[in-house]
C-alpha positions as CSV (number, residue, x, y, z in Angstrom):
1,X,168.6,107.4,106.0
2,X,164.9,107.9,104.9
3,X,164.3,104.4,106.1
4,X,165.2,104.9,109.1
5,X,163.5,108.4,109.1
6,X,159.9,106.5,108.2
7,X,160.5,104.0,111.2
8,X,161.2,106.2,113.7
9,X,158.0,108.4,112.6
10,X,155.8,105.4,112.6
11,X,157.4,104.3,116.2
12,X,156.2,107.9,117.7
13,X,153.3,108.2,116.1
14,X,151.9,104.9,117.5
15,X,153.4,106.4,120.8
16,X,151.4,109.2,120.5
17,X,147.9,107.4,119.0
18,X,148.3,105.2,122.2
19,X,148.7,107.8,124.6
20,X,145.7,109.3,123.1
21,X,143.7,106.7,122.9
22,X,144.3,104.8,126.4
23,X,143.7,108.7,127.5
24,X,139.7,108.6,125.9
25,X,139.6,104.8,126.5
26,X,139.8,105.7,130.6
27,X,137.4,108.7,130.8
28,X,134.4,107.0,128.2
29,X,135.0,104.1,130.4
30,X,134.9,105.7,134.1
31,X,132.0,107.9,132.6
32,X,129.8,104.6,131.7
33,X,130.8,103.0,135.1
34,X,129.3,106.4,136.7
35,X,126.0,106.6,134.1
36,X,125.3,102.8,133.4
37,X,126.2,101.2,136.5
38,X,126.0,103.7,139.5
39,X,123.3,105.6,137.3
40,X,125.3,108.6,137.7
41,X,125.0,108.8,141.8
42,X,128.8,108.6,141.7
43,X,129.4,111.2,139.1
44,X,132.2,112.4,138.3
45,X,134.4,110.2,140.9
46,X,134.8,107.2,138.3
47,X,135.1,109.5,135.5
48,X,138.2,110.5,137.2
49,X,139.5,107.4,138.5
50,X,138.9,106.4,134.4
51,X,141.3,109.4,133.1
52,X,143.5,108.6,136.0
53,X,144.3,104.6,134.7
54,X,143.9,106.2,131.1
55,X,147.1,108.4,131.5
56,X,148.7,106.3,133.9
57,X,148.6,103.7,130.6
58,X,149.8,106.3,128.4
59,X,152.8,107.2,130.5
60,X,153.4,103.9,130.5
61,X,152.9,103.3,126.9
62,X,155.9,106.0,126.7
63,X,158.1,105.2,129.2
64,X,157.9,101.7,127.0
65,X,158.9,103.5,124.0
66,X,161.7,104.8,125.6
67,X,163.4,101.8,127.2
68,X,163.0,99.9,123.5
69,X,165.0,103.0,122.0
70,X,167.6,102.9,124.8
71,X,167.9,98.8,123.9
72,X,168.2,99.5,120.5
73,X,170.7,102.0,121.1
74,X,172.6,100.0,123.7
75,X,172.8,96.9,120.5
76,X,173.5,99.0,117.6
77,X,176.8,100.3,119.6
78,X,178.1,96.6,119.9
């Protein structure tokens, strides 16, 4: 039981690092694209495009997560 416990804590807690960190990942990126490479004449529209792909890779991060437990599942009932 407190095997399992410590494996499914681990499991969501990378969930939740990942979501987090694809999250920050997108916006520092779309913020140097604006500042470094459009020197900031495009500001704030690749900031935003940046946090868009950065949760749009966290939801998907999740929805990942999910389907693995729902296999899991699915083999542990056979």
């Amino acid at each position: 039981m407190k095997r399992e416990f410590v494996r499914l804590l681990a499991n969501y807690g990378n969930a939740g690092f990942t979501f987090g960190s694809a999250i920050i990942v997108g916006f520092v990126g779309g913020l140097l694209i604006d500042q470094k490479v459009f020197s900031g004449r495009t500001a704030p529209w690749f900031t935003f495009v940046g946090l868009a792909f950065g949760i749009a890779a966290g939801y998907k991060t999740l929805f990942e997560l999910i389907w693995q437990a729902k296999d899991e599942e699915k083999r542990q009932r056979k």
